[in-house]
LONUPA-859213 format. One line per field, with one value per residue (C-alpha): chain; residue number from 1; x, y, z. Coordinates in steps of 0.2 Angstrom, whole numbers, plus 5000, padded with zeros to 4 digits. Example, Ala and Ser with C-alpha at 12.3 -4.5 7.8 and 13.67 -1.06 7.14 Angstrom:
kemar <- [A_A]
pati <- [1_2]
c1 <- [5062_5068]
c2 <- [4978_4995]
c3 <- [5039_5036]
% end
This chain:
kemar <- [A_A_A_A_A_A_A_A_A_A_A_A_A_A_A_A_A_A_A_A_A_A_A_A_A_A_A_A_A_A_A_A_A_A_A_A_A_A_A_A_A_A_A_A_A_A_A_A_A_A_A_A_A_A_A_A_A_A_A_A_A_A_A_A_A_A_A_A_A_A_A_A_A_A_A_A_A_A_A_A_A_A_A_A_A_A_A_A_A_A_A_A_A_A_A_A_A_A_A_A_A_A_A_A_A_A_A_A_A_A_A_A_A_A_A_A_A_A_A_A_A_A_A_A_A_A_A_A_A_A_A_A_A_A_A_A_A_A_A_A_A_A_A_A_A_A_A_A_A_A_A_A_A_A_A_A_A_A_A_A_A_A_A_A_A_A_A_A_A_A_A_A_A_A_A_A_A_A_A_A_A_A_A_A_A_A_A_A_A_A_A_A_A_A_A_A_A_A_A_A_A_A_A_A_A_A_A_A_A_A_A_A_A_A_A_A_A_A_A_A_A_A_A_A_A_A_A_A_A_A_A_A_A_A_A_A_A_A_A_A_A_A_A_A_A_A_A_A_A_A_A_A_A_A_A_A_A_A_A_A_A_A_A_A_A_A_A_A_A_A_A_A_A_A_A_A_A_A_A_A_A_A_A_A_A_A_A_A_A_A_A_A_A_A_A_A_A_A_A_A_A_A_A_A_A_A_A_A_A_A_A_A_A_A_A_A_A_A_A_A_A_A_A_A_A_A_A_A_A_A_A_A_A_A_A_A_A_A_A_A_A_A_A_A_A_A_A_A_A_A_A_A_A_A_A_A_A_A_A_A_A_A_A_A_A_A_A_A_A_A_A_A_A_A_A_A_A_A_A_A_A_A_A_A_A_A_A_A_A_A_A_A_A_A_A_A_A_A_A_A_A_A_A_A_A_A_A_A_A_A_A_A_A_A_A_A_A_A_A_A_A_A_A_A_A_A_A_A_A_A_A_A_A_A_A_A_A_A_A_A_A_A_A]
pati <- [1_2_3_4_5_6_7_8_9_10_11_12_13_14_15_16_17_18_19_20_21_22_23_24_25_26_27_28_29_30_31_32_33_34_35_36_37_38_39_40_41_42_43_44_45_46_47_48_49_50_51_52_53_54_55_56_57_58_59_60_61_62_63_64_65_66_67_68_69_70_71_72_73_74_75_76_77_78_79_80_81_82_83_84_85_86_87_88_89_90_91_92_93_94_95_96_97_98_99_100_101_102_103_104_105_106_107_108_109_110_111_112_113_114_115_116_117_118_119_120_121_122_123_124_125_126_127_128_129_130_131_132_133_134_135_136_137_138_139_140_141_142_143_144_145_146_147_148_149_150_151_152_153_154_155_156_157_158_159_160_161_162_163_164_165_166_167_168_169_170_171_172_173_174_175_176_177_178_179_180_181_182_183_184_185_186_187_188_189_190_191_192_193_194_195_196_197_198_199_200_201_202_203_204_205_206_207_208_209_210_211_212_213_214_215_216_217_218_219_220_221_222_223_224_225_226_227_228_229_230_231_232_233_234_235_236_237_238_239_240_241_242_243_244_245_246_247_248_249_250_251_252_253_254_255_256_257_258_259_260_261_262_263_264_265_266_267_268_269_270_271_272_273_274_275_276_277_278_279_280_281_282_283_284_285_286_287_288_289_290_291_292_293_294_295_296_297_298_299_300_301_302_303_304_305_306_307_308_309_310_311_312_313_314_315_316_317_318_319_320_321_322_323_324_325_326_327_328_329_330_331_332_333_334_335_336_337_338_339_340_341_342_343_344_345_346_347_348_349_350_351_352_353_354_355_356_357_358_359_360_361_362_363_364_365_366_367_368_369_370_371_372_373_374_375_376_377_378_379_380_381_382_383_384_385_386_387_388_389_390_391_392_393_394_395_396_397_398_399_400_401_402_403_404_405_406_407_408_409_410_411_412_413_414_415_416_417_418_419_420_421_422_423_424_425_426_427_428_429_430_431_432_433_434_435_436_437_438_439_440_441_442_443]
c1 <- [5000_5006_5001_4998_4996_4992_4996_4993_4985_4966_4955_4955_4967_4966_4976_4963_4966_4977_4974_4984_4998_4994_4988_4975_4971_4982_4980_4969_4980_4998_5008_5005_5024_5028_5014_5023_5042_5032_5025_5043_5045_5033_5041_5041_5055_5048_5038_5025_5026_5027_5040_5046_5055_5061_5067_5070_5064_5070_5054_5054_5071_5064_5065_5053_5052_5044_5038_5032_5022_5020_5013_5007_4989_4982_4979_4972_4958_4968_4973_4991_5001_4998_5005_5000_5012_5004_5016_5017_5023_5031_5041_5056_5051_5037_5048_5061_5045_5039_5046_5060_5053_5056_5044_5029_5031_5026_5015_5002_4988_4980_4990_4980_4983_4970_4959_4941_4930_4933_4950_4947_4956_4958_4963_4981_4986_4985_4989_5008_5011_5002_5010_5019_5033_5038_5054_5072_5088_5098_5095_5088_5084_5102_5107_5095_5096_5116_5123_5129_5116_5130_5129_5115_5131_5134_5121_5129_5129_5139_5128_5127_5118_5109_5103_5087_5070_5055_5045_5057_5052_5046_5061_5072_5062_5063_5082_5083_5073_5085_5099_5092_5089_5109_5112_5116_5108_5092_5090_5098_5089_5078_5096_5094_5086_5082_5071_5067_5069_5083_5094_5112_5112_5097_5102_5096_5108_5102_5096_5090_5087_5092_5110_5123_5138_5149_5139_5148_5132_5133_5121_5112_5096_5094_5110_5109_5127_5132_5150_5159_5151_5162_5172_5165_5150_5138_5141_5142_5125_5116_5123_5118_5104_5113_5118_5132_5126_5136_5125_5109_5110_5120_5135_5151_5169_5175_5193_5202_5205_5215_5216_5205_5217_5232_5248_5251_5269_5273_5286_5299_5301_5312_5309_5311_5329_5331_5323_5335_5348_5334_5329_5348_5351_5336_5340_5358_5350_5338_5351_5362_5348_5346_5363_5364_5352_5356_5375_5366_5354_5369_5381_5367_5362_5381_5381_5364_5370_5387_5378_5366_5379_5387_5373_5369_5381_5369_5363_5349_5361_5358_5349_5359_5359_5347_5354_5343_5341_5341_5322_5320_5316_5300_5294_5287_5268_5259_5250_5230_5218_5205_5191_5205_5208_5188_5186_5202_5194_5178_5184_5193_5178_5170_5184_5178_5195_5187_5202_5213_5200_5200_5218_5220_5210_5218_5236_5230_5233_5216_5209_5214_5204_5189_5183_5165_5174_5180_5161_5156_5168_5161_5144_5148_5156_5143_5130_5142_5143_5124_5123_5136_5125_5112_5118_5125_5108_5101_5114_5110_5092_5097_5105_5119_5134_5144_5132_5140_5156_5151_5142_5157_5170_5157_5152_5173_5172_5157_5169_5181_5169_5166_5185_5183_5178_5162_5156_5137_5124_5137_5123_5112_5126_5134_5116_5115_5132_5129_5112_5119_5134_5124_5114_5130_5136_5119_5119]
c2 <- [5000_5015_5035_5048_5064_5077_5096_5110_5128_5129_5142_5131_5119_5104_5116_5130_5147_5145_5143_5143_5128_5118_5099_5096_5078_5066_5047_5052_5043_5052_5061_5081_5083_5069_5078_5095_5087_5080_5096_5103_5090_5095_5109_5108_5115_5109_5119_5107_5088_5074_5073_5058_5057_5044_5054_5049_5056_5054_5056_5050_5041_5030_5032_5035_5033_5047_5041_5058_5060_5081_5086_5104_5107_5120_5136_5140_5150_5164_5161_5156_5141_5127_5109_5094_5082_5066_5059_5039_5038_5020_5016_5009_4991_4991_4995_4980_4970_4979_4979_4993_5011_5015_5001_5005_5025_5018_5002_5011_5017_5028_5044_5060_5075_5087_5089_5095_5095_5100_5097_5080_5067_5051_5029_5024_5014_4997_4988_4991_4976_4966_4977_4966_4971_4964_4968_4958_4954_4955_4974_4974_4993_4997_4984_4991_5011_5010_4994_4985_4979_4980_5000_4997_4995_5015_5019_5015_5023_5037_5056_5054_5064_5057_5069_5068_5080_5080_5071_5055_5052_5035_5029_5035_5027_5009_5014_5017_5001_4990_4998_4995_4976_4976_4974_4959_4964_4969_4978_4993_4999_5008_5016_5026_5044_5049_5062_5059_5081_5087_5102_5097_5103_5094_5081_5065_5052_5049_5065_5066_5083_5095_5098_5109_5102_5108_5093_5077_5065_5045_5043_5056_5047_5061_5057_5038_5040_5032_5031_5011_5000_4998_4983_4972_4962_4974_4975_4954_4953_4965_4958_4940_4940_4925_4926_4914_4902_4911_4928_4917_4910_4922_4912_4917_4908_4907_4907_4891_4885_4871_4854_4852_4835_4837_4828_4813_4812_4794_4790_4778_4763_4750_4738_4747_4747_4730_4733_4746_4732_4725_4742_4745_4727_4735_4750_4743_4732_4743_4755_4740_4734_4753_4754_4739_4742_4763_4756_4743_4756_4769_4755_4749_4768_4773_4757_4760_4779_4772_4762_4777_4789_4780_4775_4792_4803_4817_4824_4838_4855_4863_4881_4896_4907_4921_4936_4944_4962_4971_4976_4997_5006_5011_5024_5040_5037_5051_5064_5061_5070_5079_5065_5052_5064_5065_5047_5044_5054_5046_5030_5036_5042_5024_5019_5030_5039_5057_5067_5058_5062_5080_5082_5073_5085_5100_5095_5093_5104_5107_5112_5132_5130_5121_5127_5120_5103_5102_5108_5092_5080_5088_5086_5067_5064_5071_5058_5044_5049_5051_5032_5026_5033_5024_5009_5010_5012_4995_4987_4993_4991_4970_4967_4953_4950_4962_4976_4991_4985_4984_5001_5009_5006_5016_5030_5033_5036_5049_5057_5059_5067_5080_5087_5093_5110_5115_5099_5100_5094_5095_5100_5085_5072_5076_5076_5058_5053_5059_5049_5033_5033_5037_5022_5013_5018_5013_4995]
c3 <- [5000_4995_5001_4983_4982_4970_4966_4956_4956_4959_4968_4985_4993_5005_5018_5023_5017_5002_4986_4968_4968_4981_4987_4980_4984_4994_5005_5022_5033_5026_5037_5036_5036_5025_5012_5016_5010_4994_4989_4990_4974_4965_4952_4935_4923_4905_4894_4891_4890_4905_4916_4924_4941_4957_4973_4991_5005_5023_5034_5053_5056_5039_5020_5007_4989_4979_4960_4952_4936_4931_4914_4909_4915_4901_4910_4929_4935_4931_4915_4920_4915_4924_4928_4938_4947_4952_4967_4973_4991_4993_5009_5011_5015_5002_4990_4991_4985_4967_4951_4949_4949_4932_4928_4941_4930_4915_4920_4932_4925_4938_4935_4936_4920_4926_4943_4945_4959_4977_4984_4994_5002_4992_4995_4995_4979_4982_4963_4962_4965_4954_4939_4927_4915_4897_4899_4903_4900_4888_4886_4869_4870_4873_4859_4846_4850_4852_4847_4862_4877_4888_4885_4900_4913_4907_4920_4939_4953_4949_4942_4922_4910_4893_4881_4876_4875_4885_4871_4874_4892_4891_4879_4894_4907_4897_4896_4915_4918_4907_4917_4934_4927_4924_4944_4949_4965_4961_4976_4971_4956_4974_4978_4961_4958_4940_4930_4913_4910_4924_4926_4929_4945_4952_4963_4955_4950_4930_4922_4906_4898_4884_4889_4879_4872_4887_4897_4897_4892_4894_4879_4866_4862_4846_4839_4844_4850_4868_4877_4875_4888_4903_4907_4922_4928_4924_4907_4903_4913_4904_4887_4893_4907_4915_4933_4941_4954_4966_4961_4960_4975_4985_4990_4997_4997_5016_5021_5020_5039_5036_5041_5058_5062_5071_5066_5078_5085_5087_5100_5095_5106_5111_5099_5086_5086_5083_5064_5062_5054_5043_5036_5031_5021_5010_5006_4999_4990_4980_4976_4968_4959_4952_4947_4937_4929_4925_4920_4907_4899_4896_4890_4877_4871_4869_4857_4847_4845_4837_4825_4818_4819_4804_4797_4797_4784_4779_4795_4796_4799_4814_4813_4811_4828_4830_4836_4848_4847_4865_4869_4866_4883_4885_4877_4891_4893_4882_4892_4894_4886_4893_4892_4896_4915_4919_4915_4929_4940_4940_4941_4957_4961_4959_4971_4984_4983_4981_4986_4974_4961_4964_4965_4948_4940_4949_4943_4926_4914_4910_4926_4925_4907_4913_4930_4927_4927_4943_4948_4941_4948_4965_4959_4957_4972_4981_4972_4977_4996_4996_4989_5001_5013_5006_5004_5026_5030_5021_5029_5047_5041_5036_5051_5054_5065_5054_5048_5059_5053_5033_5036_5047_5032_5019_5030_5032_5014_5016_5029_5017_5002_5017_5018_5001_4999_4990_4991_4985_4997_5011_5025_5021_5020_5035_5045_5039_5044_5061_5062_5055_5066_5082_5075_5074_5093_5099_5094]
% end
């Protein structure tokens, strides 16, 4: 079961005394400050067309997923633009039991383009999770819009861009589905944010939107153009839709203990001496019968070769020496290109080696040139401390003898992102490392 709520501008409002954009509708049992956070989502930067969106919400020590349809709404009662966004509340728990969120935006049919009547209080949605999908792996969308499924892996847990216009909404959101498919744990596709039409400030993980050229985008779905698929997992499953056994049925490899039986230390007695003479006849022996034998073998090669050796009068020549040239140094490592210095920094960024990251870039000579960079490489280092953050709290959340620990090591990370300076969402990120290592302390 999961909370809605709708908003737009109209003459009265759910909340008394205010009227133009406001709730208009919204689940009776929903928190009024959990309505008030999802109101705060509601804006709309397209000129016209539908806008897809998955945000999270923490509300109440819990977390809440907010899947968001907004359209352009005609005009309102005073002749104004207008827009409506549709919100799904789903919590946190519920959420681990549906199809991915990209899929439930483009299989539920209940979502609202206009509102009449008297603002009122509506059910919960109750049908999520009988929605079906027709989609799998391999990735064929990928495959057929940019010639490799693997392509899907482009879309991780790092901030990327895809070019594309509002018209192409659902095409993203079937991109973002595939993509969310391509984790072997399916899990994570929740830990994701995305809107289908984003600035490249907002603080969603996949944005798609009209982006100039000074963007780095993953994918342009006008152009039919996407970066190479990167190497790893990822990629294979999404080209092949097959997991391992070890990913199918979660196993792990334990450390080899060794061998649980202790040698056994076997005292010599007594009568053990009077073998010793016995054991000393036999081993003289062998060795004479083995060097008979040896010294009859040798004797009967050196005769045989003799014979062939004479026999033979044309042997094959021996082939002529090769000289070996001495192996050239190596030559120095050409400088990396610009792309070649973002793609480093990301992928120290991947390794949750943030100020590495950042100081690459700043030593490179293109960081005097391309301050917006460096914005950038910040932007996505705040993405991935937000889902490092994410990813701590599912694994206090599970439970286990080593949760705190697993969540301890990622949560040093996030305290590293927050010793860079201008670190987007640095407020936010540093409130929820404070909860989740009180949490920590607490257990």
């Amino acid at each position: 079961m999961a909370y809605q709520l709708v908003f737009t501008s109209y003459p009265t409002s759910l909340i008394r005394g205010r009227s133009g954009f406001s709730t208009v509708a919204r689940s009776a049992d929903m928190p009024e400050k959990l309505a008030s956070a999802v109101e705060r989502l509601s804006a709309y930067s397209a000129s016209s067309g539908v806008v897809y969106s998955h945000r999270i919400l923490f509300f109440s020590n819990a977390r809440w997923h907010v899947l968001s349809r907004t359209c352009d709404s005609g005009t309102d009662y005073t002749n104004r633009n207008n827009y409506i966004a549709h919100h799904i509340v789903v919590s946190d728990d519920e959420a681990s039991s549906l199809l991915n969120p990209a899929e439930i935006l483009l299989n539920w049919k209940g979502w609202v383009s206009s509102w009449s009547g008297e603002p009122r209080f509506i059910g919960d949605v109750k049908d999520l999770g009988a929605l079906e999908t027709k989609r799998s792996l391999p990735a064929k969308l990928w495959a057929e819009m940019f010639g490799d499924a693997g392509k899907a892996a482009l879309l991780g847990a790092s901030s990327v861009c895809i070019r594309a216009g509002v018209r192409d909404a659902e095409t993203l959101l079937a991109l973002f589905s595939e993509s969310m498919m391509a984790f072997v744990d399916s899990s994570s596709a929740w830990d994701c944010t995305f809107s289908t039409y984003a600035e490249s400030g907002d603080d969603v993980l996949w944005k798609g939107g009209d982006f100039d050229i000074s963007v780095r985008c993953v994918a342009d779905i006008s152009a039919l153009r996407a970066l190479e698929a990167p190497a790893g997992r990822a990629a294979e499953y999404a080209r092949s839709g097959e997991k391992t056994n070890r990913e199918k049925y979660n196993l792990t490899v334990g450390a080899y203990k060794g061998h649980s039986r202790p040698f056994e230390v076997v005292q010599k007695g007594k009568d053990d001496a009077s073998n010793i003479k016995y054991y000393i006849a036999s081993a003289i022996a062998t060795s004479l019968v083995i060097i008979c034998t040896l010294a009859y073998l040798f004797l009967s090669d050196e005769a045989s070769s003799e014979e062939s050796f004479g026999a033979n009068k044309n042997p094959l020549p021996l082939p002529e020496p090769v000289e070996v040239q001495p192996a050239k140094p190596a030559a120095k490592s050409e400088e990396k290109t610009l792309l070649q210095t973002i793609e480093y920094a990301r992928a120290l960024i991947e390794g949750n080696k943030f100020s590495d990251a950042m100081s690459a870039w700043e030593k490179s000579p293109y960081a005097v040139e391309n301050p917006d960079y460096a914005a950038q490489l910040l932007s996505d280092i705040s993405a991935r401390a937000q889902y490092l953050l994410n990813y701590a709290e599912r694994t206090l959340a599970a439970g286990g003898e080593d949760s705190a620990k697993r969540a301890s090591e990622h949560l040093e990370a996030v305290e590293g992102a927050l010793n860079l300076k201008n670190l987007p969402k640095r407020e936010s990120i540093s409130k929820r490392l404070g909860t989740l290592k009180a949490r920590i302390r607490q257990q």
